[in-house]
C-alpha positions in Angstrom: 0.0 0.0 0.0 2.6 2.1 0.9 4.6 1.5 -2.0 1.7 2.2 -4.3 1.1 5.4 -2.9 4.9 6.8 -2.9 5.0 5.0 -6.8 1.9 7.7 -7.6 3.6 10.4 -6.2 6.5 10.1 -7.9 4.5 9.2 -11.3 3.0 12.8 -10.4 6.1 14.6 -9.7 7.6 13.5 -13.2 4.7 14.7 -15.4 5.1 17.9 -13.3 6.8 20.5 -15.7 9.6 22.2 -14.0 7.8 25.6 -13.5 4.8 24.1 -11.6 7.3 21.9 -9.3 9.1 24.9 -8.6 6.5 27.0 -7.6 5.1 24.1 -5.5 8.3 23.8 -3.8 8.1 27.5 -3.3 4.4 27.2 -1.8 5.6 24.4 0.6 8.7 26.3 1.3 10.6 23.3 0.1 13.0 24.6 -1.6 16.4 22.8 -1.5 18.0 26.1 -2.0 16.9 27.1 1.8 17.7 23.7 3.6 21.5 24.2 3.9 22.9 27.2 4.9 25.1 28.4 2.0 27.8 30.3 4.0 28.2 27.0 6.5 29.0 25.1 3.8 31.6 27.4 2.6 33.4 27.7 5.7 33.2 24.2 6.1 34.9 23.4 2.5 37.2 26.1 3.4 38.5 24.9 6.8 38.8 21.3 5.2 40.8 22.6 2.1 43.3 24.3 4.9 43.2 21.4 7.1 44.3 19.1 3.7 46.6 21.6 2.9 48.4 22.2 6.2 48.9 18.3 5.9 49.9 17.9 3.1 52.8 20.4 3.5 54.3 19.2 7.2 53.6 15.3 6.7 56.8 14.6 4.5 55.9 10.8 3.7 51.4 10.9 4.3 51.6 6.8 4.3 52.9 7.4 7.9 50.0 9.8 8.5 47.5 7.3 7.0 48.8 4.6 9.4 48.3 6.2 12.3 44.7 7.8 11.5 43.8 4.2 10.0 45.5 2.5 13.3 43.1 4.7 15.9 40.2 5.0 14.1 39.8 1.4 12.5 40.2 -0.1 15.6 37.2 2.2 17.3 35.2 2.0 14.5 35.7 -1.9 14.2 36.4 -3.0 18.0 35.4 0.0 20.5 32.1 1.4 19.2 30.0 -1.6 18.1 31.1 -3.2 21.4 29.7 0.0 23.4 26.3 0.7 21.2 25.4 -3.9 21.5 25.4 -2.8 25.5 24.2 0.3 25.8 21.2 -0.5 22.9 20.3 -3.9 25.5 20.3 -1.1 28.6 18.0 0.9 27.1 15.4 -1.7 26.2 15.7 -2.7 29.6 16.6 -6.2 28.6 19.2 -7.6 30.4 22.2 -9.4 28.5 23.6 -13.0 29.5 26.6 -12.6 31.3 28.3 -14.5 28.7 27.7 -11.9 26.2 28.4 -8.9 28.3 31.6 -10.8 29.1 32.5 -11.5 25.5 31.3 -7.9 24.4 34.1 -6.0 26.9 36.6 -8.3 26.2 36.2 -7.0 22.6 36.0 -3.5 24.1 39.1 -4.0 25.9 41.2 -6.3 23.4 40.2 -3.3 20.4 41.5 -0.7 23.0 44.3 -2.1 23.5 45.2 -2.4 19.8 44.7 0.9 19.3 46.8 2.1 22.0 49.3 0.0 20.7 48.9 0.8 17.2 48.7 4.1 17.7 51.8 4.8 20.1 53.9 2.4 17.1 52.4 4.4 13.9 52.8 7.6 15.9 57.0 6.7 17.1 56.9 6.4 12.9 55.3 9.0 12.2 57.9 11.3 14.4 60.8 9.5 12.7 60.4 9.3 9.4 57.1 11.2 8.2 57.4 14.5 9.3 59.6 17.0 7.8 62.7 17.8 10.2 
């Protein structure tokens, strides 16, 4: 049903010439034009351009960079976070967890934590040594 309903609206929205859409997105205030604030945007592209930038000038050798970032944030993207949202989603359904799996969850937590101290504090003693300009 739903489907149906969402395939008619769209079949509506194509036969729609572009003057009447626009001026139904207008009526609606709609307009894409509006959602994002154009001068955010800019400064956002702008302070990422000088954060690449500034990079890209003191790292000498960026594989050394890219190790460390990937080193950190791999591991709490892959290891640390899933392992925090599986026991805080089961606290707040209010359903309680087996202690097997809260066991085997921070054991994850604490084995991905402890590769990315370790891979962090190695790709970072590289990073000092050979990536940065001196």
């Amino acid at each position: 049903l739903e489907v149906s309903s969402a395939y008619k609206k769209l079949k509506k929205l194509r036969s729609m010439d572009s003057d009447s859409m626009n001026k139904r997105m207008h009526e609606n205030n709609n307009d894409p034009t509006e959602s994002l604030p154009t001068k955010k945007v800019m400064k956002l592209r702008l302070s990422l351009v000088v954060i690449s930038v500034v990079i890209g000038t003191v790292v000498r050798n960026f594989a050394y960079f890219a190790a460390f970032v990937g080193s950190v944030l791999i591991s709490y993207a892959g290891f640390i976070l899933p392992s925090i949202l599986f026991v805080e989603a089961h606290k707040k359904v209010k359903k309680p967890l087996p202690w097997t799996e809260t066991a085997i969850a921070y054991f994850i937590l604490s084995f991905g934590s402890a590769l990315a101290v370790v891979g962090g504090c190695l790709s970072f003693k590289d990073l000092i040594m050979y990536g940065f300009i001196t």
